[in-house]
N, C-alpha and C positions, 0 to 999 in steps of 0.2 A: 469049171469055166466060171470068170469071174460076171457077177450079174451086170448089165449094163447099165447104167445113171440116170433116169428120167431128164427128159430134154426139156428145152423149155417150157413149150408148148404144154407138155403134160403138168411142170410143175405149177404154172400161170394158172390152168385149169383148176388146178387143185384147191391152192390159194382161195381161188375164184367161189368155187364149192363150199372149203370150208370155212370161210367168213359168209357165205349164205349160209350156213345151218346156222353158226354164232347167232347171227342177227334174227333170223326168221322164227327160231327158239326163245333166245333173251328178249327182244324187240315185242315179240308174239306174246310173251309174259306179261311186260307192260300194259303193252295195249287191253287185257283181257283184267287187270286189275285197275287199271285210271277207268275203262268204258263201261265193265261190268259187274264191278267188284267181286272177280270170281275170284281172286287170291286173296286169302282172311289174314292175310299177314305180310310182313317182309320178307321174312325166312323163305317163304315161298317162290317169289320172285327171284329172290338170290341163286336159292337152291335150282333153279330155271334155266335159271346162267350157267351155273357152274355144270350142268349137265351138257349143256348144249354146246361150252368147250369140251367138254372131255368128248360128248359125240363126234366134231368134229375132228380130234383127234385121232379118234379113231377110223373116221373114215379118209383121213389124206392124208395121216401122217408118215408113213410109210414112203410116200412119194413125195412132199416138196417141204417134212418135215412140221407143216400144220402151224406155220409163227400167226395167221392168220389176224395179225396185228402190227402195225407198221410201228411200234415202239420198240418191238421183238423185234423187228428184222433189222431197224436201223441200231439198236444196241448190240447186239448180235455184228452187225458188220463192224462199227467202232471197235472192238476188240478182235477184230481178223477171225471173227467165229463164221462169216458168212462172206461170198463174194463181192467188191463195189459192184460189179456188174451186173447182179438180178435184183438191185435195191428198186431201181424205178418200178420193171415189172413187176415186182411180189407187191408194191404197193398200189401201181393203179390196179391190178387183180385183188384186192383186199378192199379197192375204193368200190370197186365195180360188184361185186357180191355182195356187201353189205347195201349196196342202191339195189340193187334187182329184189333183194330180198324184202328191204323195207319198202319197194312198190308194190310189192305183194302182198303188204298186209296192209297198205293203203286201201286196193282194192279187194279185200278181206271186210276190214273193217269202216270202210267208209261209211254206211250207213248210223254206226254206232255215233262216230264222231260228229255228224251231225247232228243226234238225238243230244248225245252228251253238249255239245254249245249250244244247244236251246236250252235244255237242264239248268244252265250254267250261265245265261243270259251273255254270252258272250258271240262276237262276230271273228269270224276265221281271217286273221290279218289284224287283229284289232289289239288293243290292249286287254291281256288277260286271257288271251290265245294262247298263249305256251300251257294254258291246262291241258290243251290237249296235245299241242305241236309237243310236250315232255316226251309221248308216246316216240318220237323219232330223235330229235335233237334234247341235249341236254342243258339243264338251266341251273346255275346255282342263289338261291337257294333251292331245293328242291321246288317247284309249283305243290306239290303232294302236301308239302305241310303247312303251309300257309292256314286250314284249320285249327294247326296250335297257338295261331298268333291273334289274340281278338280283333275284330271288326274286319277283319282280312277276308274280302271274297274278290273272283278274279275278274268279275267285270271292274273294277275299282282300279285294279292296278295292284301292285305290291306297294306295302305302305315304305318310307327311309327304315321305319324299324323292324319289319321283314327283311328287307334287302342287307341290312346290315348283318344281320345275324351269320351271313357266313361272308365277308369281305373278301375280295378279290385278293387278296393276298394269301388268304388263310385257304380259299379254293386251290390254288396256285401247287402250295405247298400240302395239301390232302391231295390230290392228282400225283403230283412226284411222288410223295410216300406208298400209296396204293400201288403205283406201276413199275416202283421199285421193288416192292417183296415178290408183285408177282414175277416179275424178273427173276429174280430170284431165286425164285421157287423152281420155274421154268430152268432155270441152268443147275438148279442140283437134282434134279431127279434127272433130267436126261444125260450128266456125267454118270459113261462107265465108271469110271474111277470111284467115285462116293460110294463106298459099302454099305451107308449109314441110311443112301436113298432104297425105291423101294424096285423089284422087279419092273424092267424098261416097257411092257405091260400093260402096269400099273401105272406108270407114271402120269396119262389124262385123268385119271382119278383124282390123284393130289391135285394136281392141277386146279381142275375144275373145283376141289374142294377149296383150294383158295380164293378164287373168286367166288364162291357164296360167302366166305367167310368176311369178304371184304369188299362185299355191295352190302353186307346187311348191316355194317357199322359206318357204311362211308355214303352209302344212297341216301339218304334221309339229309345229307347236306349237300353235293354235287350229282347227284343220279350215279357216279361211281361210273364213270369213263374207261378210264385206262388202256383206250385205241381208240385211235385218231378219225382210223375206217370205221368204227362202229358210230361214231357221233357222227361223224361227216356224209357216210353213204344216205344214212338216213336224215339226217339235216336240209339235205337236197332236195330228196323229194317230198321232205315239209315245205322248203321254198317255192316248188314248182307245183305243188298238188293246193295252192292261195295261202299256203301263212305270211308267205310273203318276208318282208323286215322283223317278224317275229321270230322265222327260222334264221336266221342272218340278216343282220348280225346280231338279232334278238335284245331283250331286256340286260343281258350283261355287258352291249357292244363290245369291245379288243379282247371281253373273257373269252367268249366264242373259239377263239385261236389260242392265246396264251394258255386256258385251264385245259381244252379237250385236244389241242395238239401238241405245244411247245411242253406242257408239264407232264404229259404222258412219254412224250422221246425224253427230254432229259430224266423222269425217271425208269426207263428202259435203259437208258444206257449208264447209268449210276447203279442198276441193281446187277445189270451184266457184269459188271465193272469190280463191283465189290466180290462175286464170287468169283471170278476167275483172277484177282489180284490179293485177294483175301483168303476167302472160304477154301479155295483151292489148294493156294500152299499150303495152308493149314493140313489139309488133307494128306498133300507130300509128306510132310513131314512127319505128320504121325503112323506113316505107314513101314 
């Protein structure tokens, strides 16, 4: 008897689930290194992430497939890998887990974030906010590095020569590249076809292995995005918990959308694109 298809309702849920572990894991990373410098490194962080996808994976992939990222789902649908019809749902269910998740570490962590803007001599809404609002919404440059840069502290503001350091172009196009290989990656390990990938298993492993591989060389300039729900869900409840215009449309105004949403779908759907019109024949053919 053949199995029957999880219905909506189940896969919505899913979605819903495993974009809350994503976030409440990687999200939970941040916040415990910006608040309490409990992570001695990047690696750590990354490696945070990368776990907290492959968790997710494992626990709904089975059921709505775990795209748990609206770059995945709407690149996935541009190539007919996925229905037009569950594009809205899988995405406000990926909006909505990644917000529940990051109001939970709002009221996790609230206390800290207030100690750390005293620390920090800054006011919640204010310029120089996003030290901590980083913990939910992303900023490019990183806030984090702004210590490389002298006389750069965040009651101040970012200086033109912080800000320049990673231009709006050049975030644009780090975004695309990031959420193209993981795309990527994402469409060859889960073809049957590829002998070359690893047991279907295994596949949240690699997964996950590549985003620590690619928050640890890409965070330190855009906090490394690469889904739209992960910056956005929690962007939200930095607006609504008093960051106010810091969380939107923040210190990069139009970056806000063009780097954490428009460059993560076009490079989801450039890396879907390239393997199954690319990588794929390739495949055929050598078989």
């Amino acid at each position: 008897m053949e199995a029957r298809k999880p219905g909506l309702f189940a896969v919505v849920a899913a979605e819903a689930l495993g974009t809350f572990i994503l976030v409440l894991f990687g999200c939970g990373a941040v916040h415990a290194a910006v608040l309490s410098g409990a992570q001695s490194g990047l690696w750590q962080v990354a490696i945070v992430w990368g776990i907290s996808i492959m968790l997710a994976c494992y626990v709904v992939g089975a059921v709505s497939g775990a795209h748990i990222n609206p770059a995945i789902t709407l690149g996935l649908a541009a190539w007919g890998k996925f229905p037009a019809g569950r594009i809205v749902p899988y995405i406000v269910a990926q909006m909505a887990g990644a917000f529940v998740a990051a109001a939970v570490l709002f009221a996790m962590w609230s206390p800290w974030l207030d100690a750390k803007e005293r620390h920090l001599n800054v006011v919640r809404g204010a310029v120089g906010s996003e030290a901590t609002a980083m913990c939910y919404g992303e900023y490019f440059p990183n806030p984090g590095a702004r210590n490389d840069f002298p006389g750069e502290t965040p009651s101040n503001g970012a200086s033109s020569t912080f800000s320049a350091s990673v231009p709006h172009a050049t975030a644009f196009g780090i975004e695309v590249l990031g959420t193209l290989i993981l795309a990527l990656v994402v469409s060859a390990v889960s073809d049957d076809r590829n002998r070359g990938g690893p047991a279907p298993k295994f596949g949240p492993v690699f997964i996950g292995l590549t985003v620590a591989a690619l928050v640890s060389i890409i965070a330190p300039l855009t906090q490394a995005c690469f889904n739209p729900a992960r910056d956005w869900g929690p962007r939200l409840v930095a607006y609504l918990a008093g960051w106010g215009e810091t969380a939107i449309p923040g210190p990069n105004g139009i970056g806000c959308v063009t780097v954490y949403i428009l460059a993560p779908i076009v490079g989801g759907i450039l890396g879907v694109g390239l393997y199954e019109r690319g990588v794929r024949k390739w495949i055929g053919n050598a078989a």
